[in-house]
C-alpha positions as CSV (number, residue, x, y, z in Angstrom):
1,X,11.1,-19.6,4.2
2,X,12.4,-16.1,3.3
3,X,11.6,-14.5,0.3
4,X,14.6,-12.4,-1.2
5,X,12.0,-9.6,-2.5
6,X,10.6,-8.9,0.9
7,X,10.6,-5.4,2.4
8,X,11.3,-7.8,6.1
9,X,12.3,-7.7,8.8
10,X,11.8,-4.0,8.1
11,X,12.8,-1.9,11.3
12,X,13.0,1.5,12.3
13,X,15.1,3.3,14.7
14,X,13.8,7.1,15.9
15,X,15.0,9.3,18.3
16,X,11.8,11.2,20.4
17,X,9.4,10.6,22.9
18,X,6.4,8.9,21.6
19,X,3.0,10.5,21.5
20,X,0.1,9.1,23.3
21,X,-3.1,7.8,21.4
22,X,-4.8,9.8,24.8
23,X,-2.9,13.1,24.1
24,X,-4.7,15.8,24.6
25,X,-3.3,17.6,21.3
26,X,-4.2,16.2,18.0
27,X,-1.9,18.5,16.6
28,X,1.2,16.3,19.1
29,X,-0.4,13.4,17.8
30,X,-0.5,14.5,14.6
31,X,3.0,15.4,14.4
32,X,4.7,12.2,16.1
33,X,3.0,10.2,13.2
34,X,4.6,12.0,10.6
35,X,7.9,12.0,12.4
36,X,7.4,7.4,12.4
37,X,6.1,7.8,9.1
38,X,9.3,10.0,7.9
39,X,11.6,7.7,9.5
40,X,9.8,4.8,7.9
41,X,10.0,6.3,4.4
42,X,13.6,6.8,4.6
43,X,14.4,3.6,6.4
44,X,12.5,1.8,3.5
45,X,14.5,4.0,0.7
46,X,17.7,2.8,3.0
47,X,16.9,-0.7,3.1
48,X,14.8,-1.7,0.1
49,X,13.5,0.4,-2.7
50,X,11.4,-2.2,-4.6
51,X,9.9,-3.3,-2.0
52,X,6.2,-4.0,-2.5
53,X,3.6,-4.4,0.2
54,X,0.7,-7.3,0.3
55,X,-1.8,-8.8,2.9
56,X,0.6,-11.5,3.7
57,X,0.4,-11.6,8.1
58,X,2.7,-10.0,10.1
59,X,4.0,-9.3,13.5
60,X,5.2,-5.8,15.1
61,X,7.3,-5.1,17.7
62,X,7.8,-1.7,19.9
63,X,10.5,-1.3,21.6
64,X,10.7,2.5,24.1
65,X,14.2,3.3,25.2
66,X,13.0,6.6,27.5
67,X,15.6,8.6,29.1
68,X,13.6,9.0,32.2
69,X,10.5,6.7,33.4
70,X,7.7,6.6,31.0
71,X,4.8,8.9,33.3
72,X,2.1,7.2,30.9
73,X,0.8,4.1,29.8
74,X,3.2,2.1,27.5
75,X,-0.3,0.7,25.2
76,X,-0.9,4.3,24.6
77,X,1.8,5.1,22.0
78,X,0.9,1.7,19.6
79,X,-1.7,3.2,18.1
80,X,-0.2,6.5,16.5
81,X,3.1,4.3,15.4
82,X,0.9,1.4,13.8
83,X,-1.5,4.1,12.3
84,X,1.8,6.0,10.9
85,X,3.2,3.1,9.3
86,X,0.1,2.0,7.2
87,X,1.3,2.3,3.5
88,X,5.2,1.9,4.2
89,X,5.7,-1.4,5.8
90,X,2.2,-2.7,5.8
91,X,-1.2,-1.6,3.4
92,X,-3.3,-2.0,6.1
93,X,-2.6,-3.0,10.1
94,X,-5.7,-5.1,9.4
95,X,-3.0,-7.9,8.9
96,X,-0.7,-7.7,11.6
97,X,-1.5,-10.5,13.4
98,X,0.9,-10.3,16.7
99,X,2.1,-6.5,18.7
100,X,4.8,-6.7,21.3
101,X,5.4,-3.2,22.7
102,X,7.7,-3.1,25.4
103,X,10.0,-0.4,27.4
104,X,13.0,-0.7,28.6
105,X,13.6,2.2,31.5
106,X,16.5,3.3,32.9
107,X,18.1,1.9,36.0
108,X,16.4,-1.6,35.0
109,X,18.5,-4.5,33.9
110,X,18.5,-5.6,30.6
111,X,20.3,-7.5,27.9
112,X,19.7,-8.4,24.1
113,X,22.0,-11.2,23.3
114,X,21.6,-11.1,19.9
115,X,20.4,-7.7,18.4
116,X,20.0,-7.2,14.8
117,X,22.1,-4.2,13.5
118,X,19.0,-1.9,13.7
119,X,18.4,-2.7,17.2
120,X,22.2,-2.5,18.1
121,X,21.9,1.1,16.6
122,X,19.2,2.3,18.7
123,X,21.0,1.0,21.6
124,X,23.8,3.5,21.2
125,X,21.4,6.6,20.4
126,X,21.0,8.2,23.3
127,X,17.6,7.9,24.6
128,X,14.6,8.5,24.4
129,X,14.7,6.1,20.9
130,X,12.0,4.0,19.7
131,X,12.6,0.5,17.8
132,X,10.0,-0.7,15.2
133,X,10.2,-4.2,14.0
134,X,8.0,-5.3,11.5
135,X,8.9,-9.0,10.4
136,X,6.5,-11.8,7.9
137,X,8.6,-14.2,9.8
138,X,5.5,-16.0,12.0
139,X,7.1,-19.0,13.2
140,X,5.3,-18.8,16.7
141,X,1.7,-19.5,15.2
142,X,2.8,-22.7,12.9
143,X,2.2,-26.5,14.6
144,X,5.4,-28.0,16.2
């Protein structure tokens, strides 16, 4: 069941090549977590301003559009974009409960039948684009 004063699904569309928790330069790292915090802040202003956060569980999902194949690790950019979004869409990743990062490279078939609008939007924006999902909805852990 849905609550109507619920910040989710919350998601996040962002243009840029994501920084690697193994990057070399904390200042890079830095920097791309304050670009995915921005784009949160704004997306959340955009979406829902009374939103309020709380310990309920949650489930994130990364989506990596790259414009060229991805030369490192795709587990190496959750990290900085789940540390960057402590405070907007969750108060503490402590509660997220399920991560699904995945990338989608170029000259490798893929469909979404049914995107959400956000998700349809980072489609069209020419890559590389990052999709952030953050959803309360947790149907996959209850008892059929």
């Amino acid at each position: 069941m849905q609550d109507r004063d619920t910040l989710y699904p919350f998601e996040v569309v962002l243009q840029g090549v994501p920084a690697s928790l193994r990057s070399k330069s904390a200042r890079n790292r830095e920097a791309w977590k304050e670009r995915v915090a921005a784009a949160a802040r704004e997306r959340q202003r955009e979406s829902y301003e009374l939103g309020f956060l709380d310990d309920r569980p949650l489930a994130v999902s990364i989506y990596y559009f790259p414009s060229d194949p991805m030369a490192g690790d795709i587990d190496n950019i959750v990290k900085p974009i789940m540390d960057a979004m402590i405070g907007i869409a969750y108060l503490d990743d402590r509660v997220v409960e399920r991560v699904t990062v995945q990338k989608f490279e170029p000259d490798v078939g893929w469909e979404f039948r049914t995107p959400s609008d956000r998700l349809a939007l980072a489609l069209d924006v020419e890559p590389p684009v990052l999709y952030i999902r953050v959803d309360d909805d947790l149907v996959w852990r209850r008892v059929q």
